[in-house]
Residue frames as qw, qx, qy, qz and C-alpha x, y, z in Angstrom:
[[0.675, 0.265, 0.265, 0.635, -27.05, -66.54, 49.43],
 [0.280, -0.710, -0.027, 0.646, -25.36, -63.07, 49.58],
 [0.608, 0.598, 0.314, 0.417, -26.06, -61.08, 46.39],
 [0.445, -0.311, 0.034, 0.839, -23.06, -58.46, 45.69],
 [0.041, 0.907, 0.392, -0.148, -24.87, -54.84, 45.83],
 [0.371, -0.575, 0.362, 0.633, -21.71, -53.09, 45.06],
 [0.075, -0.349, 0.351, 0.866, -22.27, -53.16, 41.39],
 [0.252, 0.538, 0.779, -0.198, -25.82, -53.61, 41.10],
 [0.124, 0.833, 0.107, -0.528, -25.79, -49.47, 39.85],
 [0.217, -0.517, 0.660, 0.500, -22.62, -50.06, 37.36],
 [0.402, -0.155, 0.691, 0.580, -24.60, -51.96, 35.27],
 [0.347, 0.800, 0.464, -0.159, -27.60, -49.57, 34.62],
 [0.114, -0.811, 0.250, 0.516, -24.65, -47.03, 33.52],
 [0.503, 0.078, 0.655, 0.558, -23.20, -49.25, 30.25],
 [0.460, 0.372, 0.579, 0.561, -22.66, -48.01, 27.20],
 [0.070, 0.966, 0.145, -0.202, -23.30, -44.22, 28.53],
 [0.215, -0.592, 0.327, 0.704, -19.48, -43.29, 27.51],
 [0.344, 0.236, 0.688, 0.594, -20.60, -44.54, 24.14],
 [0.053, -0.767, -0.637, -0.046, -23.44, -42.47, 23.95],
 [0.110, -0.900, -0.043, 0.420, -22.09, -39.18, 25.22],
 [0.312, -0.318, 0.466, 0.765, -18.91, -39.86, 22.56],
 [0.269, 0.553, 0.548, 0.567, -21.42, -39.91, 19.56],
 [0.094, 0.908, 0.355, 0.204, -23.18, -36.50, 20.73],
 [0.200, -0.887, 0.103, 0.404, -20.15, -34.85, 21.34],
 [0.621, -0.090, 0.559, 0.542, -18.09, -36.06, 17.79],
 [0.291, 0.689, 0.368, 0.552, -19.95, -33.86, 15.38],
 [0.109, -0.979, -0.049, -0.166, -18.85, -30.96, 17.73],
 [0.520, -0.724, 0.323, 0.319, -15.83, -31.64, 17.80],
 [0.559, 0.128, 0.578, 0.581, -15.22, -32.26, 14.21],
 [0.253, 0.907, 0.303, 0.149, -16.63, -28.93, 13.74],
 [0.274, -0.935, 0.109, 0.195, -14.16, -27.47, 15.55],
 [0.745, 0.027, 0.376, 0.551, -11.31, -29.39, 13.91],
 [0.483, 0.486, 0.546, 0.483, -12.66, -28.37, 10.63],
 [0.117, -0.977, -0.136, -0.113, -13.21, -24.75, 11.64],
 [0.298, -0.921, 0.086, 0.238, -9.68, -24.45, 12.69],
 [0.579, 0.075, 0.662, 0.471, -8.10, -26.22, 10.16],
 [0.273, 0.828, 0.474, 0.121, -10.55, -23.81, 7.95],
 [0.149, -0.982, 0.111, -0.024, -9.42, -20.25, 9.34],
 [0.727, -0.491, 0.348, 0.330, -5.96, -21.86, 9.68],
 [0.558, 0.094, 0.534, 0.628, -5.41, -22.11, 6.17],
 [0.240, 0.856, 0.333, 0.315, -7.13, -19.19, 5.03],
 [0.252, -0.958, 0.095, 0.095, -4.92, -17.05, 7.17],
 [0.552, -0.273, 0.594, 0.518, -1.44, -18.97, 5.65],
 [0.451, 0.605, 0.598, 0.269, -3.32, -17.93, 2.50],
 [0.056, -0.956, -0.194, -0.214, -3.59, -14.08, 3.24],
 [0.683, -0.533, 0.353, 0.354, -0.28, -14.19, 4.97],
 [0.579, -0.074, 0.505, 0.636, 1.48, -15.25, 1.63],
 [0.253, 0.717, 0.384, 0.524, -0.50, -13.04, -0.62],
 [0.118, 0.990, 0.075, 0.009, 0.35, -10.09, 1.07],
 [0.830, -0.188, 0.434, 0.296, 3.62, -11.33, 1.59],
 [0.514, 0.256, 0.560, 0.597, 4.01, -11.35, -2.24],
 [0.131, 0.918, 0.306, 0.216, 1.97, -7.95, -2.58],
 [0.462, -0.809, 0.146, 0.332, 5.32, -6.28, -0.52],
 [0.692, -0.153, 0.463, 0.532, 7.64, -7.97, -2.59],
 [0.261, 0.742, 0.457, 0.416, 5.72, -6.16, -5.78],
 [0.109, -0.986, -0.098, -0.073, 5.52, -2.99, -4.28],
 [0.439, -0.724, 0.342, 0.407, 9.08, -2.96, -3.19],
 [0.486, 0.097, 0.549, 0.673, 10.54, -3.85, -6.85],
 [0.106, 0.908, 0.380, 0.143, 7.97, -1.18, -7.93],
 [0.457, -0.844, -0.065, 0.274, 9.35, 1.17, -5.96],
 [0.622, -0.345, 0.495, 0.499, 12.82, 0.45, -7.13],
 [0.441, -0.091, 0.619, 0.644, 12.18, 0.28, -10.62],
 [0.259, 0.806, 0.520, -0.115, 9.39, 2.90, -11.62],
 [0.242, -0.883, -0.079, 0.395, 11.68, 5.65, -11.85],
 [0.858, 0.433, 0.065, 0.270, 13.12, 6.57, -14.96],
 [0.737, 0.043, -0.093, 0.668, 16.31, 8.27, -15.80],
 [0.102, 0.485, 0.083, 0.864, 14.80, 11.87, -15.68],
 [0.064, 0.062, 0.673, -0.734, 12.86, 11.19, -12.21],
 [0.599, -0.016, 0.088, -0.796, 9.35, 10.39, -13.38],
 [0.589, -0.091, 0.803, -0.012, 7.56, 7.42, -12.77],
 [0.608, 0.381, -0.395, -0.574, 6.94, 5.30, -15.89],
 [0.737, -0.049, 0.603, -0.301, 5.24, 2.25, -15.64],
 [0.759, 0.609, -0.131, -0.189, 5.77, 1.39, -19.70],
 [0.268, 0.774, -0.571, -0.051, 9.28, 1.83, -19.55],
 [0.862, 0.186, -0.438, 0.177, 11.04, -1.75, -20.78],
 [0.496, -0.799, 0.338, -0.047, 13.18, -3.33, -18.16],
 [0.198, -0.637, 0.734, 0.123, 16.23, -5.59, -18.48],
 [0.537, 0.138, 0.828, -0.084, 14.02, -8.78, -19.28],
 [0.050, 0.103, 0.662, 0.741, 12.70, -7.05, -21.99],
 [0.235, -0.707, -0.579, -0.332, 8.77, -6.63, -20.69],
 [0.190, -0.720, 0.019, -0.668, 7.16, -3.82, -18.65],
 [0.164, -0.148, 0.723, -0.654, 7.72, -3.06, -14.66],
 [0.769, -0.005, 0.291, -0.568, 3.45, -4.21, -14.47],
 [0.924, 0.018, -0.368, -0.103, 4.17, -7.57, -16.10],
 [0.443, 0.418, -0.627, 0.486, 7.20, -7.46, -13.82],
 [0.372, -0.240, 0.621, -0.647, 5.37, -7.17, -10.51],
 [0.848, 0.032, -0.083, -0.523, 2.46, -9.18, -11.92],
 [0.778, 0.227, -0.570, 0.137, 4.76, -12.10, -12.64],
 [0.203, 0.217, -0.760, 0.578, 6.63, -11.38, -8.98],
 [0.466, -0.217, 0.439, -0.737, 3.47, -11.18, -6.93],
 [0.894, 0.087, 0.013, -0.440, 1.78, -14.25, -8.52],
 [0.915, 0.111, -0.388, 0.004, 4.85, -16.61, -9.06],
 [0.713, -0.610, 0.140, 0.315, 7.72, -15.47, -6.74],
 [0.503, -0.293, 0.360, 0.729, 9.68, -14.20, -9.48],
 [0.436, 0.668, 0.108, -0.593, 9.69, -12.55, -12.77],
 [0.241, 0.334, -0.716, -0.564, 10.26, -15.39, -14.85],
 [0.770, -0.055, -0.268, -0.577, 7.26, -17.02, -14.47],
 [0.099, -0.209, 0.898, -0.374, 6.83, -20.55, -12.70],
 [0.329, -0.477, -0.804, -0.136, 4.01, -22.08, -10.60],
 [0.289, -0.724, -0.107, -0.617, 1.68, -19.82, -8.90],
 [0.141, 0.397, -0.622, 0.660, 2.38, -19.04, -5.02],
 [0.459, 0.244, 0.739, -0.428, -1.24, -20.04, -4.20],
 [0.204, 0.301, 0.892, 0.267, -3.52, -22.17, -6.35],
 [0.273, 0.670, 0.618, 0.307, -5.50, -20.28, -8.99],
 [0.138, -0.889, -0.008, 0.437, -4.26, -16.83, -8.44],
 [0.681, 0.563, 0.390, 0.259, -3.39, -15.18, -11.70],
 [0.274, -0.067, 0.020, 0.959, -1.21, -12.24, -12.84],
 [0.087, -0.445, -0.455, -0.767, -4.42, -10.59, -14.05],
 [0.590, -0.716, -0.372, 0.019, -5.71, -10.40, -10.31],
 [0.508, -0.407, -0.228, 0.724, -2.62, -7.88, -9.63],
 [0.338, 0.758, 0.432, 0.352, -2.59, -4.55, -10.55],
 [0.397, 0.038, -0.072, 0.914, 0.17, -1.77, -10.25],
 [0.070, 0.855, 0.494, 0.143, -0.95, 1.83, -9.66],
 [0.339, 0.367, -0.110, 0.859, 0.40, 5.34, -9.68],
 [0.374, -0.626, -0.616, 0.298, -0.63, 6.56, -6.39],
 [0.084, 0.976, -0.076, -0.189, 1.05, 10.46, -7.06],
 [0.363, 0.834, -0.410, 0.068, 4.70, 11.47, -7.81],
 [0.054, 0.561, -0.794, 0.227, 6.24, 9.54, -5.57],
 [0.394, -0.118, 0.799, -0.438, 3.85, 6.40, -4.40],
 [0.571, 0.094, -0.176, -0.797, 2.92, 3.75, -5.70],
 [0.671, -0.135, 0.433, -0.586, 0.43, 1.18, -5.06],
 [0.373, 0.036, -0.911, -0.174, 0.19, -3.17, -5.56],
 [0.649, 0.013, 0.193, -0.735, -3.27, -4.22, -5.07],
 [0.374, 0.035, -0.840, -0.392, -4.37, -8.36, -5.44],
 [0.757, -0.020, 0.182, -0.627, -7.45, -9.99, -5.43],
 [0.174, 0.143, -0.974, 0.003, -7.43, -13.64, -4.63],
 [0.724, -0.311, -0.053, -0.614, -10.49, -16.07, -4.37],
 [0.033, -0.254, 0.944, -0.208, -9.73, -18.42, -1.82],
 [0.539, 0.077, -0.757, -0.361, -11.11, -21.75, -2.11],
 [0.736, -0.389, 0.421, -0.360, -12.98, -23.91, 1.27],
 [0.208, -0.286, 0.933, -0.065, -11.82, -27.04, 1.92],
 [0.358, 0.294, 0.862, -0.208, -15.15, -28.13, 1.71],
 [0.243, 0.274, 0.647, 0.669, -15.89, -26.52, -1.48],
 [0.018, 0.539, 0.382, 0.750, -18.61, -24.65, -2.56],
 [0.512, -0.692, -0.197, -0.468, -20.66, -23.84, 0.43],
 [0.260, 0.070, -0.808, 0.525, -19.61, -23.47, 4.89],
 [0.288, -0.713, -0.457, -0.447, -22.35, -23.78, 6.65],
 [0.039, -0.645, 0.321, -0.692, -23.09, -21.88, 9.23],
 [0.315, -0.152, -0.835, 0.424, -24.37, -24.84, 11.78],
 [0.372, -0.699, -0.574, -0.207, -27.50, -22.47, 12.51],
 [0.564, -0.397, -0.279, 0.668, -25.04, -20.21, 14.47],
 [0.236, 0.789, 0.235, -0.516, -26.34, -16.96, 13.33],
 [0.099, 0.673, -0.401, -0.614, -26.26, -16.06, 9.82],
 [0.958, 0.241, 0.038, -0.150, -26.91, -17.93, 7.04],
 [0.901, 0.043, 0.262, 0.342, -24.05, -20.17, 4.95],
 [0.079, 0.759, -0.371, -0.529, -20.92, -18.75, 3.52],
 [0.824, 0.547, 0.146, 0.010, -20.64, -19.21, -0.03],
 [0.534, -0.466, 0.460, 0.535, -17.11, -20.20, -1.42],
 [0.511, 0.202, -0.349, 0.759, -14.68, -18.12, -2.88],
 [0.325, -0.816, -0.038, 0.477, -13.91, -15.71, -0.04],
 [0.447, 0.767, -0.094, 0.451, -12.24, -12.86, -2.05],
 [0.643, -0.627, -0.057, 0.436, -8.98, -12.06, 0.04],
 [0.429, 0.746, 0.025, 0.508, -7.45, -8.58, -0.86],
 [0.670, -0.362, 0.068, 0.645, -3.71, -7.24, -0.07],
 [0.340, 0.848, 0.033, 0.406, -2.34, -3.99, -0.96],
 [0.706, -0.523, -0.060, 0.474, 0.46, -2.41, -0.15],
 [0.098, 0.987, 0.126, -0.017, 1.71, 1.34, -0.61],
 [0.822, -0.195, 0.086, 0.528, 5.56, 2.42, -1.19],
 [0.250, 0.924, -0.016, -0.289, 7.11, 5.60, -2.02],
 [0.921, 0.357, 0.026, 0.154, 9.67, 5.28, -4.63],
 [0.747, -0.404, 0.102, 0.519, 13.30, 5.42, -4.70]]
C-alpha cells in the first residue's frame, strides 16, 4: 500500500496561522488605537486654533475705539464686553452662546490680551481628553505612561484695524 508523502509535512504546520494571528492582534490594535488616538487629538488642536483666529480676528476689528485706543471694556452692540465677545466666539462659534466647539472647553480657558498699541493677543487652554481615559500607556516603549488631560494650547497674534 502506497502511503501519500505529499502532505505528510502540511499536517505538522496546522493551526500555525492561528497562532501567529493571536501574537500579532495586540500589535495591531495598538496601532489602530494609536492612530485613531493622535488622529483625534490633532482634529482637536486643528479646531481650537481654528477658533483662536476667529477671536483674534474679531479682536482685531473691534478693540479700537472711536479715538484710536484699544479698549477692551468698551460695550459692544450685544450689550457685553469685546473679552466676553471673543470668549463666547472662541469657545462656541459665535457670540451668542450655544454648545461648545469641543467637549469641556470653557470661555474661562480663553483669554484676550493687549499685546502693545496695536496687537493683540487670543490665548486658549484646552484639556483634551484620551479615548481611553485617564491613563496611555506607554507599552514599555520608553518613558513611562501619559497621564490624561493633555493640555493643548493655541494662540494667535493680530495687529488691529
Amino acid at each position: 500500500m502506497e502511503r501519500n508523502t505529499q502532505f505528510r509535512g502540511g499536517s505538522r504546520q496546522r493551526g500555525l496561522a492561528m497562532v501567529e494571528f493571536v501574537i500579532t492582534l495586540p500589535l495591531f490594535l495598538f496601532l489602530i488605537l494609536a492612530t485613531t488616538e493622535i488622529g483625534r487629538a490633532f482634529y482637536q488642536y486643528t479646531a481650537l486654533t481654528k477658533a483662536v483666529r476667529d477671536g483674534a480676528r474679531y479682536a482685531a476689528e473691534a478693540v479700537v475705539d472711536s479715538v484710536g485706543k484699544i479698549d477692551l471694556a468698551e460695550p459692544t452692540e450685544n450689550g457685553s464686553s469685546i473679552t466676553q465677545n471673543v470668549q463666547s466666539l472662541v469657545t462656541y462659534g459665535g457670540t451668542g452662546g450655544g454648545t461648545p466647539l469641543l467637549p469641556g472647553l470653557a470661555a474661562g480657558n480663553v483669554q484676550l490680551d493687549v499685546v502693545d498699541e496695536v496687537h493683540v493677543r487670543v490665548v486658549a487652554n484646552y484639556a483634551y481628553q484620551s479615548i481611553l481615559g485617564g491613563t496611555i500607556p506607554s507599552f514599555g516603549l520608553g518613558g513611562g505612561d501619559i497621564t490624561s488631560p493633555v493640555t493643548l494650547t493655541a494662540s494667535a497674534t493680530m495687529r488691529t484695524l
